[in-house]
SEVEX-530096 format. One record per residue (C-alpha): residue number from 1; x, y, z. Coordinates in steps of 0.1 Angstrom, whole numbers. Layout:
N
+-----+-------+-------+-------+
: num :     u :     v :     w :
+-----+-------+-------+-------+
: NUM :     X :     Y :     Z :
...
+-----+-------+-------+-------+
REM end
This chain:
380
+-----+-------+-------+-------+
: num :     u :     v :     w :
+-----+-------+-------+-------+
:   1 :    36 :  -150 :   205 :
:   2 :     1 :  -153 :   195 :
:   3 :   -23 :  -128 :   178 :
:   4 :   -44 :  -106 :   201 :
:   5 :   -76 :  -119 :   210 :
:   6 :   -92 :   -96 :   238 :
:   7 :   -80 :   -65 :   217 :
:   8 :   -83 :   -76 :   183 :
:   9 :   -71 :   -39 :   167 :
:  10 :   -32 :   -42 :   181 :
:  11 :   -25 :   -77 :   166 :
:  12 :    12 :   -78 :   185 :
:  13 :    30 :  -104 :   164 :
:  14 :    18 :   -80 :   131 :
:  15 :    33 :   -51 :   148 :
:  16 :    63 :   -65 :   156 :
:  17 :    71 :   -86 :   124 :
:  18 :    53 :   -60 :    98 :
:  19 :    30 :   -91 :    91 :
:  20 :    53 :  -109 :    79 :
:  21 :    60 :  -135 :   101 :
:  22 :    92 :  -153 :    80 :
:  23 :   119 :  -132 :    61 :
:  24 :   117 :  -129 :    23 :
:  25 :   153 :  -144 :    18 :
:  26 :   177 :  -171 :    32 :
:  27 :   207 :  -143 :    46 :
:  28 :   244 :  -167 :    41 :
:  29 :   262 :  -178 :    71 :
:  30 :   297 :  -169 :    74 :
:  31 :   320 :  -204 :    69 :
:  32 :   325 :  -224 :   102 :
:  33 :   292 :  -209 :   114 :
:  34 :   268 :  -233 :    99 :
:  35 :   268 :  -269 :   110 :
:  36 :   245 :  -296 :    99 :
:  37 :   261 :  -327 :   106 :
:  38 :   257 :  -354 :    79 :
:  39 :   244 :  -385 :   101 :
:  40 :   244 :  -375 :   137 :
:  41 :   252 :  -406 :   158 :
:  42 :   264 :  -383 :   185 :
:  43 :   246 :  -403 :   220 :
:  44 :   219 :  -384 :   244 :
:  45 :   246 :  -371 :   273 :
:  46 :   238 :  -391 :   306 :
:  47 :   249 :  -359 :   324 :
:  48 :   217 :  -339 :   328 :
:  49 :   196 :  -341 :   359 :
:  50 :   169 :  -361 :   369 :
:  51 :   148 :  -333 :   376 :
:  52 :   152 :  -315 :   339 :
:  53 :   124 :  -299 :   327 :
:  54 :   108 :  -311 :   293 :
:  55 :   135 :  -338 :   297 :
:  56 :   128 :  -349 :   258 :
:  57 :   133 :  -321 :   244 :
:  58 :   166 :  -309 :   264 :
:  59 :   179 :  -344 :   257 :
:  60 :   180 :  -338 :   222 :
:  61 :   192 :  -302 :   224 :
:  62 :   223 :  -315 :   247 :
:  63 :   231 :  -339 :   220 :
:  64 :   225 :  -310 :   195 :
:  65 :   250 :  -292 :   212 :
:  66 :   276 :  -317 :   222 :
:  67 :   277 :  -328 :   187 :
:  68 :   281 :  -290 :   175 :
:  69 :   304 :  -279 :   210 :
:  70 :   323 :  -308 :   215 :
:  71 :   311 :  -308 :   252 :
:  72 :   285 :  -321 :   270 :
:  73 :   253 :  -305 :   285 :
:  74 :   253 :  -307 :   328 :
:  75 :   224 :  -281 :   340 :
:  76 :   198 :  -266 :   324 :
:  77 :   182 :  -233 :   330 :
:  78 :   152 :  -212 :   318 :
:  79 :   155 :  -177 :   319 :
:  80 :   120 :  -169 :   302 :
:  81 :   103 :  -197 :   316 :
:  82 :   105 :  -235 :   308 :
:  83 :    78 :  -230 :   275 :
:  84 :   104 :  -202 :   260 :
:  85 :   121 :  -202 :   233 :
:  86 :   157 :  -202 :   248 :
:  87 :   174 :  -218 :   275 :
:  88 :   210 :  -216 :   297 :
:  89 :   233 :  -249 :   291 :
:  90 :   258 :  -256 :   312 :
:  91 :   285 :  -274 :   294 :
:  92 :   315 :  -296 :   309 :
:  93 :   338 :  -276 :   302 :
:  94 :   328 :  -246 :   320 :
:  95 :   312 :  -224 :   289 :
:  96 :   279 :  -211 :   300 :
:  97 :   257 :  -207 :   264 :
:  98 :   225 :  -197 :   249 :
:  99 :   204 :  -221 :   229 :
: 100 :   175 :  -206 :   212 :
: 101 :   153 :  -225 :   191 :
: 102 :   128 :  -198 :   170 :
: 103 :    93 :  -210 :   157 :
: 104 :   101 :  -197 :   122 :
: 105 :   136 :  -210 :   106 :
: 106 :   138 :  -178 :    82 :
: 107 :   147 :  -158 :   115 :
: 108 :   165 :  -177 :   133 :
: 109 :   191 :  -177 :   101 :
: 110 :   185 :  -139 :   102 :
: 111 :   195 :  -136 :   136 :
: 112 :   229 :  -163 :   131 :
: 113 :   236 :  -142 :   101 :
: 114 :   231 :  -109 :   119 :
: 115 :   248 :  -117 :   150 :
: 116 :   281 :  -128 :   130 :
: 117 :   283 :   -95 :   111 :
: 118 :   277 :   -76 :   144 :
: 119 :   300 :   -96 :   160 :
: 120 :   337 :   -89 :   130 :
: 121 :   323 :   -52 :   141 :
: 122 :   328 :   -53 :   176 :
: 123 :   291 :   -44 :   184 :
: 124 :   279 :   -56 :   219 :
: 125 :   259 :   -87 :   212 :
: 126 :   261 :  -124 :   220 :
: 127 :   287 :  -143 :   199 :
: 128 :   268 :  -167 :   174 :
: 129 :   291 :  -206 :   180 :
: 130 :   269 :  -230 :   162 :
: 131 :   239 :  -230 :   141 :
: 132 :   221 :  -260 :   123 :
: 133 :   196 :  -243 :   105 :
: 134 :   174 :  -246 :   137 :
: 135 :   191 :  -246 :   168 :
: 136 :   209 :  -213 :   171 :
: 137 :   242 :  -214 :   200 :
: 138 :   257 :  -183 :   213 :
: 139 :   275 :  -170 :   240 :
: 140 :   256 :  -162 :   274 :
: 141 :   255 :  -128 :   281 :
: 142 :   274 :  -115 :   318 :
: 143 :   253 :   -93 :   343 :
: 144 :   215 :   -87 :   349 :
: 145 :   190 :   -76 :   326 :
: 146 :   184 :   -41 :   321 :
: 147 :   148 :   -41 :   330 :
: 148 :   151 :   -55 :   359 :
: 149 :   184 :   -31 :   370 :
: 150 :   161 :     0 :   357 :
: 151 :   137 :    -8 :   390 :
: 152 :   172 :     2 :   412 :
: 153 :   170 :    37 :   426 :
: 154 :   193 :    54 :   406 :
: 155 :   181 :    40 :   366 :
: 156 :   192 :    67 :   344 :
: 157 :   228 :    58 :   345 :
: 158 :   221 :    23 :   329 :
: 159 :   195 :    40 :   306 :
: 160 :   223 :    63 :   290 :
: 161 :   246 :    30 :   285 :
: 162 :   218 :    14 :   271 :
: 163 :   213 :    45 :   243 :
: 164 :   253 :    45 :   237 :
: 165 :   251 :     7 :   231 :
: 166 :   223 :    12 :   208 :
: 167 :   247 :    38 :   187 :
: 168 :   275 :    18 :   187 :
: 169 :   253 :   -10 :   171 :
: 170 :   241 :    17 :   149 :
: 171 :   276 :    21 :   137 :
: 172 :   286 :   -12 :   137 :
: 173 :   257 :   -26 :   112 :
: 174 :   266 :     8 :    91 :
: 175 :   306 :    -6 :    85 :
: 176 :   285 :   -39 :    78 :
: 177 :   263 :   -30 :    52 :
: 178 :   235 :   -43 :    73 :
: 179 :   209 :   -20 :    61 :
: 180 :   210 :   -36 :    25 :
: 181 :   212 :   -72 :    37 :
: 182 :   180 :   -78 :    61 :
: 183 :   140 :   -70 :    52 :
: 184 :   126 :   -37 :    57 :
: 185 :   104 :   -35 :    86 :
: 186 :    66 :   -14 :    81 :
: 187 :    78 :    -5 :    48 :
: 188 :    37 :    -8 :    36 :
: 189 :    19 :    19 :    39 :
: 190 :   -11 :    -2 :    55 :
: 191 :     8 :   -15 :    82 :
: 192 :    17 :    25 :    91 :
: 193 :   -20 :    33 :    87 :
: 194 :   -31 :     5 :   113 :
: 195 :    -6 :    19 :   135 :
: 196 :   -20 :    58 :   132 :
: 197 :   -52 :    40 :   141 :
: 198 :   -38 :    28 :   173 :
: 199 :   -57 :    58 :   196 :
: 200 :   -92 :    50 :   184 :
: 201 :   -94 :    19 :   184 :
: 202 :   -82 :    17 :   218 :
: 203 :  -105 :    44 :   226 :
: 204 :  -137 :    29 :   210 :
: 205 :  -125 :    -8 :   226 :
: 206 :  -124 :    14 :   260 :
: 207 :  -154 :    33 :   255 :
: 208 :  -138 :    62 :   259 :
: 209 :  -138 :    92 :   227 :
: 210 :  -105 :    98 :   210 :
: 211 :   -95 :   127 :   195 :
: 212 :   -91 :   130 :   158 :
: 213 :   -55 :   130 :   143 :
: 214 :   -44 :   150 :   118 :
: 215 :   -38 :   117 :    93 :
: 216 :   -17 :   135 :    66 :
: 217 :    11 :   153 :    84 :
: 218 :    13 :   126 :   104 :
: 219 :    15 :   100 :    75 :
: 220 :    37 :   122 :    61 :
: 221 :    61 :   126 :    90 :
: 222 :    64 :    89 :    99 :
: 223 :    70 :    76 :    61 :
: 224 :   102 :    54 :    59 :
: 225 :   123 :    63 :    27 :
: 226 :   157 :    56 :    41 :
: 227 :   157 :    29 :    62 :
: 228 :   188 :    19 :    85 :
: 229 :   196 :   -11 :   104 :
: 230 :   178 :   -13 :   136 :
: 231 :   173 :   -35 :   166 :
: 232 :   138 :   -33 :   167 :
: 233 :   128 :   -49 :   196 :
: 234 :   150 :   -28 :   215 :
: 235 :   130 :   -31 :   250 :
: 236 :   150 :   -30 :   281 :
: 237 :   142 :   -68 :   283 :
: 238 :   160 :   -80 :   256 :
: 239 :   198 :   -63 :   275 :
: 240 :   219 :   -69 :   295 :
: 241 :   236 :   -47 :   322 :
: 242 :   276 :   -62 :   327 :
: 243 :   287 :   -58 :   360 :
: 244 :   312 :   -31 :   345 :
: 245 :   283 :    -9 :   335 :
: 246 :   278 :   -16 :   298 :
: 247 :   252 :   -30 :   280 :
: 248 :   246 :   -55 :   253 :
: 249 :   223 :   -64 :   235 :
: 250 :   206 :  -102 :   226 :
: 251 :   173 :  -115 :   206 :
: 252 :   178 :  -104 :   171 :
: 253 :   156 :  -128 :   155 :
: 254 :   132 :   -96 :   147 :
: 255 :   157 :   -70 :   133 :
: 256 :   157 :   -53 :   102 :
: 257 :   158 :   -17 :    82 :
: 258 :   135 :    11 :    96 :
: 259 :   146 :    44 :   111 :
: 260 :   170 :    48 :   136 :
: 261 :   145 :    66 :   161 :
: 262 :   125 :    38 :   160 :
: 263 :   154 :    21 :   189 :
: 264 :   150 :    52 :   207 :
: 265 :   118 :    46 :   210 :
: 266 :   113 :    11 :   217 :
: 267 :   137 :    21 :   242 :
: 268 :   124 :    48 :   263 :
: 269 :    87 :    38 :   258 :
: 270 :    88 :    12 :   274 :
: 271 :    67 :    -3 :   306 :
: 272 :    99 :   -14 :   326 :
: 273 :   113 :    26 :   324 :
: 274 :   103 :    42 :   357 :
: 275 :    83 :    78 :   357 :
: 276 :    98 :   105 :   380 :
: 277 :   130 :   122 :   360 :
: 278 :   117 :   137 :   330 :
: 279 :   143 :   163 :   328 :
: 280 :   173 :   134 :   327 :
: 281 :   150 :   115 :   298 :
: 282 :   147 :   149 :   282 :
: 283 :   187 :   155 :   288 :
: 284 :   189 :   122 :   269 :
: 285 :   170 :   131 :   238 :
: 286 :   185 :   161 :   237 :
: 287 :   221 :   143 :   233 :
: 288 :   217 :   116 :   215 :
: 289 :   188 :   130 :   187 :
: 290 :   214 :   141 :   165 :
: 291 :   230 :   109 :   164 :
: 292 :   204 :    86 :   160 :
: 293 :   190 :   112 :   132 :
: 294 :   217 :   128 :   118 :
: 295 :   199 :   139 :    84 :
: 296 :   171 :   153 :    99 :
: 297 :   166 :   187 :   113 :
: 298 :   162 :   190 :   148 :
: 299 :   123 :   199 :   149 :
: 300 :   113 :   172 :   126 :
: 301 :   135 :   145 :   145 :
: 302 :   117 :   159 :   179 :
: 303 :    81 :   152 :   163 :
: 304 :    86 :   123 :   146 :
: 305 :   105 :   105 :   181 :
: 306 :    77 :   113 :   201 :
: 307 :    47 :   108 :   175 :
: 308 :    63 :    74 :   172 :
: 309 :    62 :    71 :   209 :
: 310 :    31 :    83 :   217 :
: 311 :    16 :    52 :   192 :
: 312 :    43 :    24 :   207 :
: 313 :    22 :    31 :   239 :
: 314 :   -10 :    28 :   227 :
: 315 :     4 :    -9 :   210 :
: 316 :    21 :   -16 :   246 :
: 317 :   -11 :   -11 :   266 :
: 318 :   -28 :   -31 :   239 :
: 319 :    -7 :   -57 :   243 :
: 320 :   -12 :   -57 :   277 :
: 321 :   -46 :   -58 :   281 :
: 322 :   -42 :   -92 :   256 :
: 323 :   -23 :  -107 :   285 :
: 324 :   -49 :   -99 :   308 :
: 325 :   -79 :  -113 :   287 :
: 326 :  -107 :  -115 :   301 :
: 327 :   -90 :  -117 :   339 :
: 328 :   -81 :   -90 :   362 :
: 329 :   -46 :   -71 :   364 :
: 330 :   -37 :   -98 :   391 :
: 331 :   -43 :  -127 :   365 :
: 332 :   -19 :  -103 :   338 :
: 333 :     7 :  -102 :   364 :
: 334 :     6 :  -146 :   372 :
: 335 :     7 :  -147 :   333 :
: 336 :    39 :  -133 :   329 :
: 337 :    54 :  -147 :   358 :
: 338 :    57 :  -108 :   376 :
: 339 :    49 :   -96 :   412 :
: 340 :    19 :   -84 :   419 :
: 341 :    10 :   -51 :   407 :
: 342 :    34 :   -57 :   380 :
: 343 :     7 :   -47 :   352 :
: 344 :   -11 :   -20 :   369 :
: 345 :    22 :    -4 :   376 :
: 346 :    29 :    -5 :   335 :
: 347 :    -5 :     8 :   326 :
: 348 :     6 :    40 :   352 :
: 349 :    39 :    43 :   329 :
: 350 :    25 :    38 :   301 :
: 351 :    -5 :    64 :   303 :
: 352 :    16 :    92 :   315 :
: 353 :    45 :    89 :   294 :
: 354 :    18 :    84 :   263 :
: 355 :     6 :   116 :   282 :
: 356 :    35 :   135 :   281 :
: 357 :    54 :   125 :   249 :
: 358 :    20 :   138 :   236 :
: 359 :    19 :   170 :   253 :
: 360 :    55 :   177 :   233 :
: 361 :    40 :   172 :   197 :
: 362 :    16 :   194 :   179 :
: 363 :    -4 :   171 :   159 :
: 364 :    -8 :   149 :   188 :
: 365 :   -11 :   171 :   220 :
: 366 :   -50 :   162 :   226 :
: 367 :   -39 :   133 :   232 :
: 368 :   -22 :   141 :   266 :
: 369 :   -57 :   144 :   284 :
: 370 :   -72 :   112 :   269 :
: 371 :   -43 :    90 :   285 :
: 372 :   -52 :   103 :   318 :
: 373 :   -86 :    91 :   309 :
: 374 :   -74 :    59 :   296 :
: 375 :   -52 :    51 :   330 :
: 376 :   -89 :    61 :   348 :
: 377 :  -104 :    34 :   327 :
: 378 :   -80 :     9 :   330 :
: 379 :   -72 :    11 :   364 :
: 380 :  -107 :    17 :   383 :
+-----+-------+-------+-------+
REM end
């Protein structure tokens, strides 16, 4: 990812790291995990296809993996796209794994590291084989991803596995001691303030007039003081449906302590969830708040789950409209590889959940009428 540069006020990368874009600390690696081979004379395999995309770089991952798998690379696939980060091997023995090479080697050791803990809990999440202190290896995931499964007619049953999955990873990283182990995410209070700011500045870059927030309660309610493990990144994008319903969860390399409603709302607020059944999404909420926010009373987990929301899709739009540039929604949809109408079709979700979600808390209800402006904007 790159820092916004049509919308300079969202700064995605900032927003999803905290600004931070390596981990204070070097997490250990469980033993047997870790593998840095002394002098690797292991040979480029012969086995890959002509065809191969970036056939350097693939050559010397196969021989990164057959020297850390014992088996050799024979097909090569890219779910993301050939310039991402991770890629499908194929090995000769019939394994099907994920090797995932981050641009910052503080996280990809956070995600080996959390991926192993998860993993002695039984949480649903890829199983970490091999790491060098680079190249990460882990288990392929089975079915579909989720966001492409929500698009189906019938998304809400997925959705509620995907919640469940996110409590059981809760509970998992609890037994772990996660919590106490990985960096605190948007634990400074500037990086909170930036994100209260979200509304006007998307506002003044639209032209459009925002209306004020009440700052203090709304500092106040969205403080961290006892951060939990979390996902983070929780969007639909980064799960995967099973063919036997369940869902599990892969790209860690951004996880750390923040609230537990934070998952929620990565969750639910995001572009890929279809509009249309409000009173299932609220039927969701209403189950699963108390257990994603057990030490909260009810009202104050309500407010602070949907302030939070209301601002993740203010940073989703802007984060949109980076991919766009200075293009139209048509040169957003090419960029990210989508069908056309892709992006206008997110913008739609976006607004009128933003809309909604708004309409539910007090401090930030006028916003429910400036998202339907926004949408205007956006989408004339």
């Amino acid at each position: 990812m790159t820092a916004s540069r049509q919308y300079p006020g969202v700064d995605f990368p900032a927003y999803l790291d905290s600004g931070r874009p390596d981990v204070p600390f070097w997490p250990p690696l469980p033993a047997g995990l870790s593998a840095v081979p002394d002098a690797d004379t292991t040979p480029i395999p012969s086995s890959l296809p002509a065809d191969t995309l970036r056939p350097r770089y693939v050559a010397e991952l196969a021989r990164v993996c057959a020297r850390l798998l014992g088996s050799t690379v024979t097909a090569v696939r890219w779910p993301g796209g050939p310039w991402h980060g991770s890629c499908r091997l194929t090995l000769a023995d019939g394994r099907e794994v994920i090797a995932s090479r981050r641009d910052v080697a503080g996280r990809a050791r956070l995600e080996a590291f959390v991926l192993a803990r998860l993993r002695a809990q039984g949480a649903p999440v890829p199983e970490p084989l091999a790491f060098n202190g680079l190249i990460l290896i882990q288990s392929a995931l089975p079915g579909r991803r989720l966001s492409d499964a929500l698009q189906d007619g019938e998304p809400w049953q997925p959705l509620a596995a995907a919640v469940e999955s996110l409590a059981r990873v809760h509970r998992c990283a609890d037994r772990a001691d996660l919590a106490a182990q990985v960096p605190v995410l948007g634990e400074h209070p500037d990086w909170l303030i930036a994100l209260l700011d979200r509304p006007s500045v998307l506002g003044a870059w639209l032209g459009l007039s925002t209306p004020p927030l009440p700052a203090e309660p709304l500092f106040d309610l969205l403080q961290l003081v006892r951060p939990r493990f979390v996902k983070w990144d929780a969007r639909p994008g980064n799960a995967m449906l099973a063919p036997d319903g369940r869902v599990a969860w892969f790209d860690w390399e951004h996880c750390g302590a923040r609230d537990p409603l934070d998952d929620l709302v990565w969750l639910l607020c995001d572009e890929s969830l279809p509009e249309g059944a409000e009173d299932t999404e609220d039927a969701l909420i209403a189950e699963w708040l108390p257990v994603f926010a057990p030490e909260r009373p009810a009202e104050e987990a309500h407010a602070y789950l949907r302030a939070q929301g209301v601002l993740h899709c203010c940073v989703r739009l802007g984060r949109l409209l980076d991919v766009r540039g200075e293009g139209d929604w048509e040169t957003a949809d090419r960029a990210l590889d989508k069908p056309p109408g892709t992006c206008r079709r997110s913008v739609t979700r976006l607004c009128r959940r933003g809309a909604r979600w708004a309409d539910r808390n007090r401090w930030l209800a006028g916003l429910a009428d400036w998202f339907e402006a926004v949408e205007r904007r956006l989408l004339d």
